[in-house]
mmCIF entry with sequence, helices, sheets and N, C-alpha, C, O atoms, coordinates in Angstrom:
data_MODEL
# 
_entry.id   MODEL 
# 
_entity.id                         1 
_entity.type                       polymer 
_entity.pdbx_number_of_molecules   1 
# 
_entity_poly.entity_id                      1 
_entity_poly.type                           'polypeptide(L)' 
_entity_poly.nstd_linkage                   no 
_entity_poly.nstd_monomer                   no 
_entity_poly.pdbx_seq_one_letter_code       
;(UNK)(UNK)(UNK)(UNK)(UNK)(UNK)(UNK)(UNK)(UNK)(UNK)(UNK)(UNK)(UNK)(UNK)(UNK)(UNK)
(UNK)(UNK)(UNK)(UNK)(UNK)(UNK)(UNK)(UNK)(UNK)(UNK)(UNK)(UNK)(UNK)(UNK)(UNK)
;
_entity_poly.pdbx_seq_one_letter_code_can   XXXXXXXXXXXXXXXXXXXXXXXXXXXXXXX 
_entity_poly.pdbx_strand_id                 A 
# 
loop_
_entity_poly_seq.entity_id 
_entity_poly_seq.num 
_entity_poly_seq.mon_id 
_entity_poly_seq.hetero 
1 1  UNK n 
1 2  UNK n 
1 3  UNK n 
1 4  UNK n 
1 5  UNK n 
1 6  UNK n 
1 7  UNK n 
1 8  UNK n 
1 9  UNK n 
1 10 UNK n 
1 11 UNK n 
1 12 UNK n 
1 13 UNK n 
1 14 UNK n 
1 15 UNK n 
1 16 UNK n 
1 17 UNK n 
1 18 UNK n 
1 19 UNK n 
1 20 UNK n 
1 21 UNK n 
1 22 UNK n 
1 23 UNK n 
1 24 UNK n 
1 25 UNK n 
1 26 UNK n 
1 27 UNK n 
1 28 UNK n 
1 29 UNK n 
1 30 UNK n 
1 31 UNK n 
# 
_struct_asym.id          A 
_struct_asym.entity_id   1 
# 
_struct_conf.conf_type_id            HELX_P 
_struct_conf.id                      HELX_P1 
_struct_conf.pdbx_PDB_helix_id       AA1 
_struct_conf.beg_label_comp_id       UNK 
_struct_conf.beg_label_asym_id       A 
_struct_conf.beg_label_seq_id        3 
_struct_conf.pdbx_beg_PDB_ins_code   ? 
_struct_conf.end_label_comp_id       UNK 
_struct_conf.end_label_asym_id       A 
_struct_conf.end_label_seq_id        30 
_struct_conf.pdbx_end_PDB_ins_code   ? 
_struct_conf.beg_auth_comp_id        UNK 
_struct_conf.beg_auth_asym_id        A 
_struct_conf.beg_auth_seq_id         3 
_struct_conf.end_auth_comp_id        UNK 
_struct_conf.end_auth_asym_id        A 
_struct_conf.end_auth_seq_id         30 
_struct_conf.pdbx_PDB_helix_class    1 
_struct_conf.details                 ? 
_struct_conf.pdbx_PDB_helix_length   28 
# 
_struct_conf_type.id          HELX_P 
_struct_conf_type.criteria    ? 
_struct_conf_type.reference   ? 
# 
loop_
_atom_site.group_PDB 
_atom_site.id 
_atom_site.type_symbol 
_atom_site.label_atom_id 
_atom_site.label_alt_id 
_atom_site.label_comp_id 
_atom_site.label_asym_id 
_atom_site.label_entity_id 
_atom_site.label_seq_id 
_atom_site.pdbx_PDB_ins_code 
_atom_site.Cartn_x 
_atom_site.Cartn_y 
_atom_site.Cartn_z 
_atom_site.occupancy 
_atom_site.B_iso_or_equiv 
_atom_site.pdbx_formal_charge 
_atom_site.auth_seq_id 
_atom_site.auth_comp_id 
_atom_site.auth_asym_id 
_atom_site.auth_atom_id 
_atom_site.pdbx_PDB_model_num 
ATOM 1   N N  . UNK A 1 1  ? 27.379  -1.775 23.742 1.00 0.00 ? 1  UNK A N  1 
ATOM 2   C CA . UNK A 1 1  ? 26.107  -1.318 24.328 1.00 0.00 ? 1  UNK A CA 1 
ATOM 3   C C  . UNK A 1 1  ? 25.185  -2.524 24.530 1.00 0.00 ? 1  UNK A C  1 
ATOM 4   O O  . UNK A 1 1  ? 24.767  -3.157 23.560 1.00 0.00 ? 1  UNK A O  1 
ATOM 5   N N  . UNK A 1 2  ? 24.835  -2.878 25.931 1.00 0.00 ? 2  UNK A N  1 
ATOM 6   C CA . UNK A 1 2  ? 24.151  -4.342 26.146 1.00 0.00 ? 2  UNK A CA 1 
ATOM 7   C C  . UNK A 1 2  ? 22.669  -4.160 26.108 1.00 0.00 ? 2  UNK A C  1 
ATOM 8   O O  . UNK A 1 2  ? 21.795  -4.984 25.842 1.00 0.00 ? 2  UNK A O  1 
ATOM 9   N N  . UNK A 1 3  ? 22.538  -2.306 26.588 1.00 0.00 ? 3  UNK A N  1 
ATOM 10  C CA . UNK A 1 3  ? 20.911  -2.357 26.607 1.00 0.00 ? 3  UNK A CA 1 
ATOM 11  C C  . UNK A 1 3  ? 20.416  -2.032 25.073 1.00 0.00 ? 3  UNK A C  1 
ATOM 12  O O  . UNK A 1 3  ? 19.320  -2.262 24.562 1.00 0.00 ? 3  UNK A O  1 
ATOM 13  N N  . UNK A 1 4  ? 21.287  -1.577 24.653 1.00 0.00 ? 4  UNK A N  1 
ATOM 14  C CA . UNK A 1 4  ? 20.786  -1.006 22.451 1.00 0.00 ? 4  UNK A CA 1 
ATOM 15  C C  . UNK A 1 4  ? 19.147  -2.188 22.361 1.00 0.00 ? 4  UNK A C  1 
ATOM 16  O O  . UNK A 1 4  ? 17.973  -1.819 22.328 1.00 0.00 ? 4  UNK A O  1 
ATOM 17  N N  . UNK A 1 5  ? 19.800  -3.862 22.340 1.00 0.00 ? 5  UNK A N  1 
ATOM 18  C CA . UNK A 1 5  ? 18.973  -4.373 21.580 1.00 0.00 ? 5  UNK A CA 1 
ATOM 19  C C  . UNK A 1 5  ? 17.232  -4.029 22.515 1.00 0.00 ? 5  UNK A C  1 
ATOM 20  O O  . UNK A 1 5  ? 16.114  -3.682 22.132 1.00 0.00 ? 5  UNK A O  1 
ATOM 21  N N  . UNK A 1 6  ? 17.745  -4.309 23.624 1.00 0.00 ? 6  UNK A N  1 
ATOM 22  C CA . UNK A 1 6  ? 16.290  -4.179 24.677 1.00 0.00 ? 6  UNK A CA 1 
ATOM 23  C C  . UNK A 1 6  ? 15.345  -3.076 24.447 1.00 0.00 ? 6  UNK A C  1 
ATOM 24  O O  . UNK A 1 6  ? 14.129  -3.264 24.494 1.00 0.00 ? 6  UNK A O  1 
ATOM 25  N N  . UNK A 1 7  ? 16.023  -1.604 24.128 1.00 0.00 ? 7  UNK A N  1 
ATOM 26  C CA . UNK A 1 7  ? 15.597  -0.526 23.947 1.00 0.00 ? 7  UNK A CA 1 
ATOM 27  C C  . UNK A 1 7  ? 14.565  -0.255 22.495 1.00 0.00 ? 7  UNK A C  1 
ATOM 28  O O  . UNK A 1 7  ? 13.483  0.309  22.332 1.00 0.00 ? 7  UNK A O  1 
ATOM 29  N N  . UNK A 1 8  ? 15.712  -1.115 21.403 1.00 0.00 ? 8  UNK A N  1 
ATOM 30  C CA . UNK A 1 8  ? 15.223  -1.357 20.274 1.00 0.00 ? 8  UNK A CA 1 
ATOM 31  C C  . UNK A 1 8  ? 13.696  -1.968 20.357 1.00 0.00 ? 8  UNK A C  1 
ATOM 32  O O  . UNK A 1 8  ? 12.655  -1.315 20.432 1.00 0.00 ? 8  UNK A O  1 
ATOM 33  N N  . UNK A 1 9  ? 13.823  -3.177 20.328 1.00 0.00 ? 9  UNK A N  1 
ATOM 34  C CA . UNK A 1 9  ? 12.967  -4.134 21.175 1.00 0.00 ? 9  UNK A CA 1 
ATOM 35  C C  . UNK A 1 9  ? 11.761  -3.342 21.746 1.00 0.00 ? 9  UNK A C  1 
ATOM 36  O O  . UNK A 1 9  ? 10.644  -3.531 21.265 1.00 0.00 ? 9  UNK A O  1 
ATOM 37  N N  . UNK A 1 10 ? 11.911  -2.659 22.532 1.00 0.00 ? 10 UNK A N  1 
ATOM 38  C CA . UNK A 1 10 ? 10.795  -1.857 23.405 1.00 0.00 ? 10 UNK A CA 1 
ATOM 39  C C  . UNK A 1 10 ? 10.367  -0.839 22.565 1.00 0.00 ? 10 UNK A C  1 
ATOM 40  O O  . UNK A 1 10 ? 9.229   -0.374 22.522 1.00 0.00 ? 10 UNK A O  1 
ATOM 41  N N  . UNK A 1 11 ? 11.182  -0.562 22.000 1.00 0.00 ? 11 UNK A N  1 
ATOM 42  C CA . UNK A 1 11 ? 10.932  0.995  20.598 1.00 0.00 ? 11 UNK A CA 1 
ATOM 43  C C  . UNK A 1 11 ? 9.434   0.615  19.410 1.00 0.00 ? 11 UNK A C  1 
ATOM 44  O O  . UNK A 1 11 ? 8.502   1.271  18.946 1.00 0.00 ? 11 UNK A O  1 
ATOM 45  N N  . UNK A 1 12 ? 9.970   -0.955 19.310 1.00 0.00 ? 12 UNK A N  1 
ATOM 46  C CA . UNK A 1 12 ? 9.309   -1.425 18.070 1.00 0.00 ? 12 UNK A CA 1 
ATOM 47  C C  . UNK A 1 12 ? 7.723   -2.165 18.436 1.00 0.00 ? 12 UNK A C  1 
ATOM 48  O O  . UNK A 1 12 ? 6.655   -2.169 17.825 1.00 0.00 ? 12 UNK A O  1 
ATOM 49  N N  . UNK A 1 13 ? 8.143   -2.724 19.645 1.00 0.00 ? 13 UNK A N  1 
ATOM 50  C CA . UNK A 1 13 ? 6.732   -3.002 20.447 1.00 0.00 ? 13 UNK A CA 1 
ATOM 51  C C  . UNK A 1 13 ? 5.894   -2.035 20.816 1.00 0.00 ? 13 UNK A C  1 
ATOM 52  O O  . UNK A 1 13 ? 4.737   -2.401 21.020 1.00 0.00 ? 13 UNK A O  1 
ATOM 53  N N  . UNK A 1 14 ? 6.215   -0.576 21.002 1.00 0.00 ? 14 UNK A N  1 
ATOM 54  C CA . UNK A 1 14 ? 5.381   0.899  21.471 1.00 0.00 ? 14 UNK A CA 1 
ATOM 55  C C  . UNK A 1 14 ? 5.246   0.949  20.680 1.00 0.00 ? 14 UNK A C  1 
ATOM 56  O O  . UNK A 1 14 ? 4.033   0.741  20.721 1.00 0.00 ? 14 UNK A O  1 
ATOM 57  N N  . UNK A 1 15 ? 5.592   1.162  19.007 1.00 0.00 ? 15 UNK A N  1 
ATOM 58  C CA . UNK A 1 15 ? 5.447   1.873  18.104 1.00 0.00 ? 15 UNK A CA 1 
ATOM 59  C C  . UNK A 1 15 ? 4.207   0.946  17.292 1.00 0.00 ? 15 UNK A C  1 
ATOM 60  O O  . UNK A 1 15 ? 3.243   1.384  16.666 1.00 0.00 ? 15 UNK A O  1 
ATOM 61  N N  . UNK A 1 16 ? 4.649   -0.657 17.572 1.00 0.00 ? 16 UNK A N  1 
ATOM 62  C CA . UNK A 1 16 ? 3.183   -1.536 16.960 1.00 0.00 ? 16 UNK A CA 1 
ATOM 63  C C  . UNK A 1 16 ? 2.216   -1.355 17.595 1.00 0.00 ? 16 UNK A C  1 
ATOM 64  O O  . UNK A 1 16 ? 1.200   -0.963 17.023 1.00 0.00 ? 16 UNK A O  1 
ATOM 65  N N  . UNK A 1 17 ? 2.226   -1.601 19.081 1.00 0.00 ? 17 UNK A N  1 
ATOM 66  C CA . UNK A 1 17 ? 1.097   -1.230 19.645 1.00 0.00 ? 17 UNK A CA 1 
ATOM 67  C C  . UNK A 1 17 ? 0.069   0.608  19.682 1.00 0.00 ? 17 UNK A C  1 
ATOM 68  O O  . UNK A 1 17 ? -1.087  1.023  19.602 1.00 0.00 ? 17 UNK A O  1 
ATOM 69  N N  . UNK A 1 18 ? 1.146   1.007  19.815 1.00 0.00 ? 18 UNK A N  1 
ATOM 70  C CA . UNK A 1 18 ? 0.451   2.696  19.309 1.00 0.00 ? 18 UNK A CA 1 
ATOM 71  C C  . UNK A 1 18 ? -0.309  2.517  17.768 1.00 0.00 ? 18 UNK A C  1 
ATOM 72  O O  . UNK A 1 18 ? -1.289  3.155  17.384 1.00 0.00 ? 18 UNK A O  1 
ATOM 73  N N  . UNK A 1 19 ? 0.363   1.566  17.083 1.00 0.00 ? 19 UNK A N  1 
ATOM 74  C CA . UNK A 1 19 ? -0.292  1.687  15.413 1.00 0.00 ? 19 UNK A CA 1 
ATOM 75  C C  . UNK A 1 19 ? -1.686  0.978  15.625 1.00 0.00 ? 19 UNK A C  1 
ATOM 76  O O  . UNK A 1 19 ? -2.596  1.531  15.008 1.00 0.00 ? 19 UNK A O  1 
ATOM 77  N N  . UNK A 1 20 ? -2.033  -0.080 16.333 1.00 0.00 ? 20 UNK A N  1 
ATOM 78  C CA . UNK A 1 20 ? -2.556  -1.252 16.677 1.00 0.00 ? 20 UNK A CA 1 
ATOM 79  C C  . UNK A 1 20 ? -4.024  -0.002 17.134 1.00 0.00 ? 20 UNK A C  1 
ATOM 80  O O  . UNK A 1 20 ? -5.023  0.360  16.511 1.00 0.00 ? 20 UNK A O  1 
ATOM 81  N N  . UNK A 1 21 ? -3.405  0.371  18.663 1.00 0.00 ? 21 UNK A N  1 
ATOM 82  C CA . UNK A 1 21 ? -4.484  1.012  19.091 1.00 0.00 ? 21 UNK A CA 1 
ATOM 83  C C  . UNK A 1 21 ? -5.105  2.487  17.580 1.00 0.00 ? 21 UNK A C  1 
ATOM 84  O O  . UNK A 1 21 ? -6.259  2.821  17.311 1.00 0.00 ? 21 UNK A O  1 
ATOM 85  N N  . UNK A 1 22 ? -4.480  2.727  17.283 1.00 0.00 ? 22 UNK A N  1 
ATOM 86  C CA . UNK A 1 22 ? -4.663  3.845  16.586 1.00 0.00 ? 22 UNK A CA 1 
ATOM 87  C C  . UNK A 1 22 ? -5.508  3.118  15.038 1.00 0.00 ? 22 UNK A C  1 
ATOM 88  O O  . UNK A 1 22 ? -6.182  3.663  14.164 1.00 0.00 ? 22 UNK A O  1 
ATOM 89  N N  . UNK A 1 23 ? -5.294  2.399  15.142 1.00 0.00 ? 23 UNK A N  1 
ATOM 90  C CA . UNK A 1 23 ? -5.995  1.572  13.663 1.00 0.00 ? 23 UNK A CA 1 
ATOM 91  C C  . UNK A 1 23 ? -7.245  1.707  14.231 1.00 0.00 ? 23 UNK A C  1 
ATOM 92  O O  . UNK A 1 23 ? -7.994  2.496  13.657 1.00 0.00 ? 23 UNK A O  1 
ATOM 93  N N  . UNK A 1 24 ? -7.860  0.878  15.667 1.00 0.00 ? 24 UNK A N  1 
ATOM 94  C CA . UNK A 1 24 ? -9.132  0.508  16.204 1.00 0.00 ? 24 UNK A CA 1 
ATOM 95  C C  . UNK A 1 24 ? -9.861  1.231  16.646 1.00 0.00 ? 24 UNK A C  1 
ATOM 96  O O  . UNK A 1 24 ? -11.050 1.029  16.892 1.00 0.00 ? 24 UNK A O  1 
ATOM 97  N N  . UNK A 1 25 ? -8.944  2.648  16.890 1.00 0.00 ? 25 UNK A N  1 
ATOM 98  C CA . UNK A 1 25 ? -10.077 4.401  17.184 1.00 0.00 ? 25 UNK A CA 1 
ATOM 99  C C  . UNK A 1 25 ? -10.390 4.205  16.118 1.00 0.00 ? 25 UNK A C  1 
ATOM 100 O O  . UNK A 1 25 ? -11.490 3.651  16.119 1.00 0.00 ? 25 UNK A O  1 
ATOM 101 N N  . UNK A 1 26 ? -9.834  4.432  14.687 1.00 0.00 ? 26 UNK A N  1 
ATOM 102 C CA . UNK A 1 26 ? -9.943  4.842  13.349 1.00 0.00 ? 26 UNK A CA 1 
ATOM 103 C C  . UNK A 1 26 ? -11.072 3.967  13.252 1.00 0.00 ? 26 UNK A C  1 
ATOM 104 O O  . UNK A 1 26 ? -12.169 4.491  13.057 1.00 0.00 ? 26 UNK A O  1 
ATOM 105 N N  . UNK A 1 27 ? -10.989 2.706  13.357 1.00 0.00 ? 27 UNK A N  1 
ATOM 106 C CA . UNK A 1 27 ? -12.155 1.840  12.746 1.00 0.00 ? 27 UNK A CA 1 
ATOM 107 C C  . UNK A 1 27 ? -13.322 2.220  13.322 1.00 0.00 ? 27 UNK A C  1 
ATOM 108 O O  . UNK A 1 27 ? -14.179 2.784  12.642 1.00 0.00 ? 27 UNK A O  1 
ATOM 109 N N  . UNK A 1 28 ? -13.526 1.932  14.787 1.00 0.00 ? 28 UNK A N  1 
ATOM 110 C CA . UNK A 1 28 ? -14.787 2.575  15.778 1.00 0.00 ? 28 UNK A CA 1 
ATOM 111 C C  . UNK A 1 28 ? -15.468 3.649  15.134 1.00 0.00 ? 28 UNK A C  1 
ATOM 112 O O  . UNK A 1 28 ? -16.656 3.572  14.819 1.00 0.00 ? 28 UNK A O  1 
ATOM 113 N N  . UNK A 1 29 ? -14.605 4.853  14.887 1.00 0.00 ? 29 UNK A N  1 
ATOM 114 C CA . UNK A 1 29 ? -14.930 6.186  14.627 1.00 0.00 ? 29 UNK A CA 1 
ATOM 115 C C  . UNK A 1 29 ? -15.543 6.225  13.041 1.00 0.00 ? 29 UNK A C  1 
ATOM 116 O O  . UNK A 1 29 ? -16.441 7.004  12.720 1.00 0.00 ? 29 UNK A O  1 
ATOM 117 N N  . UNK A 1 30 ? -14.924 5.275  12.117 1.00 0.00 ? 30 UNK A N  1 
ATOM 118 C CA . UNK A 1 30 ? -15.644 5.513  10.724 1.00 0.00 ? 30 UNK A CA 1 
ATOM 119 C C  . UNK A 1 30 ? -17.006 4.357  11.007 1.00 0.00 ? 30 UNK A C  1 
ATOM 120 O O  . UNK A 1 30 ? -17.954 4.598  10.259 1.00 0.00 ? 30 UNK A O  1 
ATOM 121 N N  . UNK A 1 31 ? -17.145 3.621  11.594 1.00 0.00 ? 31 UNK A N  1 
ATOM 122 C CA . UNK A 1 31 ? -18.380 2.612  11.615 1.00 0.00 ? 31 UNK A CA 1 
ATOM 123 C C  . UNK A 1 31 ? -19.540 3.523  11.799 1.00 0.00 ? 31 UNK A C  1 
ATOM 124 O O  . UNK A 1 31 ? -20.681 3.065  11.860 1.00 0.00 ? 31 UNK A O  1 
# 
């Protein structure tokens, strides 16, 4: 499977960035 790692890769970058954005509502919203 040549695309596995790319997919992976893309899996783990959405999933930081979703955490990323979701940290900085959280922060906004308790300030």
């Amino acid at each position: 499977m040549k695309g596995l790692p790319f997919l992976v890769q893309y899996y783990t970058d959405s999933t930081a960035f979703l955490s990323n954005m979701g940290l900085a509502c959280f922060a906004t919203i308790r300030e």
